[in-house]
PyMOL CGO cylinders between C-alpha atoms (Angstrom):
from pymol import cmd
from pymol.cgo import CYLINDER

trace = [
    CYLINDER, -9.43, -41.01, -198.28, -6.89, -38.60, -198.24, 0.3, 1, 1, 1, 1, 1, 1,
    CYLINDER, -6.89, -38.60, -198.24, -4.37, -38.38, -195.58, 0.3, 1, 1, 1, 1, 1, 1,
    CYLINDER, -4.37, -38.38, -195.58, -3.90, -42.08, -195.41, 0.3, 1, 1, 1, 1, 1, 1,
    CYLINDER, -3.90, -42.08, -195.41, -0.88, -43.89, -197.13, 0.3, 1, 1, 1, 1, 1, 1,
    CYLINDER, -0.88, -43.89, -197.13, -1.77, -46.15, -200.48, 0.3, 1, 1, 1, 1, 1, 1,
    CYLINDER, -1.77, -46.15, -200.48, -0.55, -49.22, -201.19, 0.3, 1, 1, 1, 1, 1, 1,
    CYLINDER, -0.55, -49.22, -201.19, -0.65, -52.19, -203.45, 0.3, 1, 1, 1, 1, 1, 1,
    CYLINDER, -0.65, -52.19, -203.45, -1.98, -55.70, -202.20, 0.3, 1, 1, 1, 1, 1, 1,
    CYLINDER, -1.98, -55.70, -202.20, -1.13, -58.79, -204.08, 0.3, 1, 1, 1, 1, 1, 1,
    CYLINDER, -1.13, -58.79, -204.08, -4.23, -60.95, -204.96, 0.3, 1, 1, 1, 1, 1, 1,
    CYLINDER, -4.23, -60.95, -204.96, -4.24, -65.01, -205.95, 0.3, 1, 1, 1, 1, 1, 1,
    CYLINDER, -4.24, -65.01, -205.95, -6.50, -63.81, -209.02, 0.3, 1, 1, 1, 1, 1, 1,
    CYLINDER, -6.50, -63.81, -209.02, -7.71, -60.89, -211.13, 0.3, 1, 1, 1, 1, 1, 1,
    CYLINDER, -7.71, -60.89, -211.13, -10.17, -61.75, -214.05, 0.3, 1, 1, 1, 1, 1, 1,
    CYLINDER, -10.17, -61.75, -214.05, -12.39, -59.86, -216.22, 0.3, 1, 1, 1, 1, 1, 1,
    CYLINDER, -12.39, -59.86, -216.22, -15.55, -58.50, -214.09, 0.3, 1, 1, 1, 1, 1, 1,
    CYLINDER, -15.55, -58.50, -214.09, -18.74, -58.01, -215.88, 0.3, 1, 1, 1, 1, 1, 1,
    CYLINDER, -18.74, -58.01, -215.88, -18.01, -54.88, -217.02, 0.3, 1, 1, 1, 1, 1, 1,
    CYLINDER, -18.01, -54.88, -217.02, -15.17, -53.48, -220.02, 0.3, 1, 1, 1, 1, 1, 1,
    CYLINDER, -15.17, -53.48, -220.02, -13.49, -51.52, -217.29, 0.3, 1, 1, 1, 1, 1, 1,
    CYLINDER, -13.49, -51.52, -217.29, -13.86, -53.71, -214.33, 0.3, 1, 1, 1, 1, 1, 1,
    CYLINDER, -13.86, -53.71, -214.33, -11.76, -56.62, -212.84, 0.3, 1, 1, 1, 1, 1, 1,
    CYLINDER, -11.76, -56.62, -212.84, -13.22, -59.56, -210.31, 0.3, 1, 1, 1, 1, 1, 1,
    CYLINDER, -13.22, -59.56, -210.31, -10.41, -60.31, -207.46, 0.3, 1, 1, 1, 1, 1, 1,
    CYLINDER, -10.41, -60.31, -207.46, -9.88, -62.83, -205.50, 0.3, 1, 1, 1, 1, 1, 1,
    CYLINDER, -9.88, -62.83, -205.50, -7.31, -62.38, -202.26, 0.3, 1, 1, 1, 1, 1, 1,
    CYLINDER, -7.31, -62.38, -202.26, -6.85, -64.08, -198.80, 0.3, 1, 1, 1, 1, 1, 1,
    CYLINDER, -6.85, -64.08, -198.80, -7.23, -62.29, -195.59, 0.3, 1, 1, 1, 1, 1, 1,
    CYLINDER, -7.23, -62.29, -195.59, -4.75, -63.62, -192.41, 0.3, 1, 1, 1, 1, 1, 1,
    CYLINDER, -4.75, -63.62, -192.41, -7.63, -65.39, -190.89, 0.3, 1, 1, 1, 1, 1, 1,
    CYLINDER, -7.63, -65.39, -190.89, -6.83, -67.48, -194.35, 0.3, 1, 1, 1, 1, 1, 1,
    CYLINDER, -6.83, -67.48, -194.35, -10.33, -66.69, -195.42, 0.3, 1, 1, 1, 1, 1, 1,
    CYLINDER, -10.33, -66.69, -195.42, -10.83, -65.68, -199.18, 0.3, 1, 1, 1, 1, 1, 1,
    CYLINDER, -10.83, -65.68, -199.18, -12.54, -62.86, -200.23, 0.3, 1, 1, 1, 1, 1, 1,
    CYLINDER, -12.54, -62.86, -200.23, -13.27, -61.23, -203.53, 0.3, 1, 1, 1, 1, 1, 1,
    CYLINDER, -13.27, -61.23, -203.53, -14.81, -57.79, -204.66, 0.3, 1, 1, 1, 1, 1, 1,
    CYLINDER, -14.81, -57.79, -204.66, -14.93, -56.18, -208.17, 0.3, 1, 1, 1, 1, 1, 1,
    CYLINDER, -14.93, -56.18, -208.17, -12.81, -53.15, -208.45, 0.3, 1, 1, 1, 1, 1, 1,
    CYLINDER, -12.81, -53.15, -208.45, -12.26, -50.63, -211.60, 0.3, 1, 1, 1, 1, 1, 1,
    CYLINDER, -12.26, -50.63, -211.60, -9.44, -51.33, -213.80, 0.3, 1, 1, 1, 1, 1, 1,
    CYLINDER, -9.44, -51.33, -213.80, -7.94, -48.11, -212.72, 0.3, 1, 1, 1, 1, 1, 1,
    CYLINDER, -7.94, -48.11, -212.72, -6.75, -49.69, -209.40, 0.3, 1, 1, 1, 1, 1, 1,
    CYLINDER, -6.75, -49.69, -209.40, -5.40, -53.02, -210.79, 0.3, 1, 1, 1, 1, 1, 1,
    CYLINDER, -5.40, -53.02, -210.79, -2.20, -53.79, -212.23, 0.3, 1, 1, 1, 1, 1, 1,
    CYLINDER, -2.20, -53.79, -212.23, -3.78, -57.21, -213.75, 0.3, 1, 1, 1, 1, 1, 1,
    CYLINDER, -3.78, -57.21, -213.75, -0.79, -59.24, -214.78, 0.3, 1, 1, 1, 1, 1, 1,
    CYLINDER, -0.79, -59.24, -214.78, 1.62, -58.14, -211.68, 0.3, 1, 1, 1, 1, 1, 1,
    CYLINDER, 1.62, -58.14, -211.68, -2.34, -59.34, -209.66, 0.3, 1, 1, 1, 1, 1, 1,
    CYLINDER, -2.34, -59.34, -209.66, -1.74, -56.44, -207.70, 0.3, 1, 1, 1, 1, 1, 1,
    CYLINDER, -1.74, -56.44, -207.70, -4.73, -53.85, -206.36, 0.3, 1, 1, 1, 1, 1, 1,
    CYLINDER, -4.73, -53.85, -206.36, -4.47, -50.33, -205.18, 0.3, 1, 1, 1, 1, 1, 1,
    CYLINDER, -4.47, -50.33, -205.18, -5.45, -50.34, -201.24, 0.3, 1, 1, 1, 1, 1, 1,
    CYLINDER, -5.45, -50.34, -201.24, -5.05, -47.68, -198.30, 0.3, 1, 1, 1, 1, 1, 1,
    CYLINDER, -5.05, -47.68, -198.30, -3.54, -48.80, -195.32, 0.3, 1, 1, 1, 1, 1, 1,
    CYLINDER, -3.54, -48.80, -195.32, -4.74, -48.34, -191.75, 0.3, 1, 1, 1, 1, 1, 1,
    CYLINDER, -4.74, -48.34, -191.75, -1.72, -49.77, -189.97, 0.3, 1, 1, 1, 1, 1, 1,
    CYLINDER, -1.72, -49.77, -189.97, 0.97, -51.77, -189.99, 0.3, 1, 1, 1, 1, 1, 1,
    CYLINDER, 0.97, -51.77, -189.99, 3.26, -54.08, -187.70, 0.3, 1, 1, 1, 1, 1, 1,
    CYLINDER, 3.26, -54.08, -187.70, 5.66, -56.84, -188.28, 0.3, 1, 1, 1, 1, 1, 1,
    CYLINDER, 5.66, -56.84, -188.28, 3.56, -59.63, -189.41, 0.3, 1, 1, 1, 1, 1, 1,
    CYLINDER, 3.56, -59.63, -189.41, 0.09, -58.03, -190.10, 0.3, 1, 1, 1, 1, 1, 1,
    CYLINDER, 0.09, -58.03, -190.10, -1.25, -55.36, -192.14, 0.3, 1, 1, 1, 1, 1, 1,
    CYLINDER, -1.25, -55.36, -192.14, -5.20, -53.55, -191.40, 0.3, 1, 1, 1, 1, 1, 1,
    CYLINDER, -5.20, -53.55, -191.40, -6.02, -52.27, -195.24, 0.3, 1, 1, 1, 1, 1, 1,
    CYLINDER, -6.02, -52.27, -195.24, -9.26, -50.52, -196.61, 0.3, 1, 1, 1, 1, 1, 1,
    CYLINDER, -9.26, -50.52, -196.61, -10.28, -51.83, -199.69, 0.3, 1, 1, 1, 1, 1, 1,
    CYLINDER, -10.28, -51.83, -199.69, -11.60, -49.93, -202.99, 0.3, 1, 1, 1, 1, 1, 1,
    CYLINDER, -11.60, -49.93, -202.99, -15.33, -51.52, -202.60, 0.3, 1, 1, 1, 1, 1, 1,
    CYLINDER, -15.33, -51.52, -202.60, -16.94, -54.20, -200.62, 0.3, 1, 1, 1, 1, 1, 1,
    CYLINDER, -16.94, -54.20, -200.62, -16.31, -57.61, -200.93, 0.3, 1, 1, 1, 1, 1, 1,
    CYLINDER, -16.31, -57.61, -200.93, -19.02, -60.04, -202.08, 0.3, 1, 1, 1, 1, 1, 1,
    CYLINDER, -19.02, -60.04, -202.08, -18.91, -61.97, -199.21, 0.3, 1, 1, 1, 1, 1, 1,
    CYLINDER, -18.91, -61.97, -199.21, -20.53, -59.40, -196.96, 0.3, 1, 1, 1, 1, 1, 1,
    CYLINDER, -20.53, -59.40, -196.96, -17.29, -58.71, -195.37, 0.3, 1, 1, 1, 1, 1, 1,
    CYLINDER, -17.29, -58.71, -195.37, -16.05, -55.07, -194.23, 0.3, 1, 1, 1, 1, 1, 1,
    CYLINDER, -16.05, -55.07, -194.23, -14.10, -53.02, -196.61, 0.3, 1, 1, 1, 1, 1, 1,
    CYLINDER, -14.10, -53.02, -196.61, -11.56, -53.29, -193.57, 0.3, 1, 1, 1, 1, 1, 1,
    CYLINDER, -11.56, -53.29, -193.57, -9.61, -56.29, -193.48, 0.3, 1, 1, 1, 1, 1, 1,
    CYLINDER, -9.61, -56.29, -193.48, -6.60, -57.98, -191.90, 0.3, 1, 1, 1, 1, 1, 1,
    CYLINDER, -6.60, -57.98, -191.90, -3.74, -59.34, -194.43, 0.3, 1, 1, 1, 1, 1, 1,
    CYLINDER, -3.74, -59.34, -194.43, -0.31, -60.69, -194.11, 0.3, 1, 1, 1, 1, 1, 1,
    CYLINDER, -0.31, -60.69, -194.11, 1.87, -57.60, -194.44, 0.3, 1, 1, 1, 1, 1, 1,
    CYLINDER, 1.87, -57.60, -194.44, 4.08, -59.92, -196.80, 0.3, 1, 1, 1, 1, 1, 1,
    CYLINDER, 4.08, -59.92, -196.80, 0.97, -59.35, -199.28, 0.3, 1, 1, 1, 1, 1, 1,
    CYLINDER, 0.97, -59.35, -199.28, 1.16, -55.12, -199.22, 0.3, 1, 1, 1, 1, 1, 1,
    CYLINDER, 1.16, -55.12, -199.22, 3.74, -52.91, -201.09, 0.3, 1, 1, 1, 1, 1, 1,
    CYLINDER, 3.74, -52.91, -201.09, 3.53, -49.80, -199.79, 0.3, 1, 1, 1, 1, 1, 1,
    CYLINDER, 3.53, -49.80, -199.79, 3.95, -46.99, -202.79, 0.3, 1, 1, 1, 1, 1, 1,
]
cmd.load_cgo(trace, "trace")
């Protein structure tokens, strides 16, 4: 997705996935509703729980992201967060 600024998101818990180079996630979107996807290791910094995650826009209090895959949960890829949550890089 090029043209659109990356960011980190910080997650309440990144385990191992069912693959070697994967990583299950579990994060909270600012409806306060969980959601979790699996994600390759490439785009996690595990012990800092933090994912790699483009962002749409921004304002003071909310931030619209795109995540790496879709969540289990049948959820869209596009989801609503506390900006608090999202470092940008």
């Amino acid at each position: 997705m090029s043209g659109l600024q990356e960011g980190w998101l910080k997650c309440e818990e990144v385990s191992s996935g069912m693959f070697p180079d994967e990583y299950a996630v579990q994060c909270t979107s600012a409806d306060n509703g969980p959601f979790s996807f699996f994600i390759n290791s490439d785009l996690v910094k595990k012990n800092e729980k933090l994912v790699k995650v483009y962002i749409l826009d921004r304002n003071k209090d909310y931030c619209l992201i795109y995540l790496p895959d879709t969540p289990i949960e049948g959820l869209s890829r596009t989801i609503r967060v506390f900006g608090q949550y999202v470092l940008e890089l």
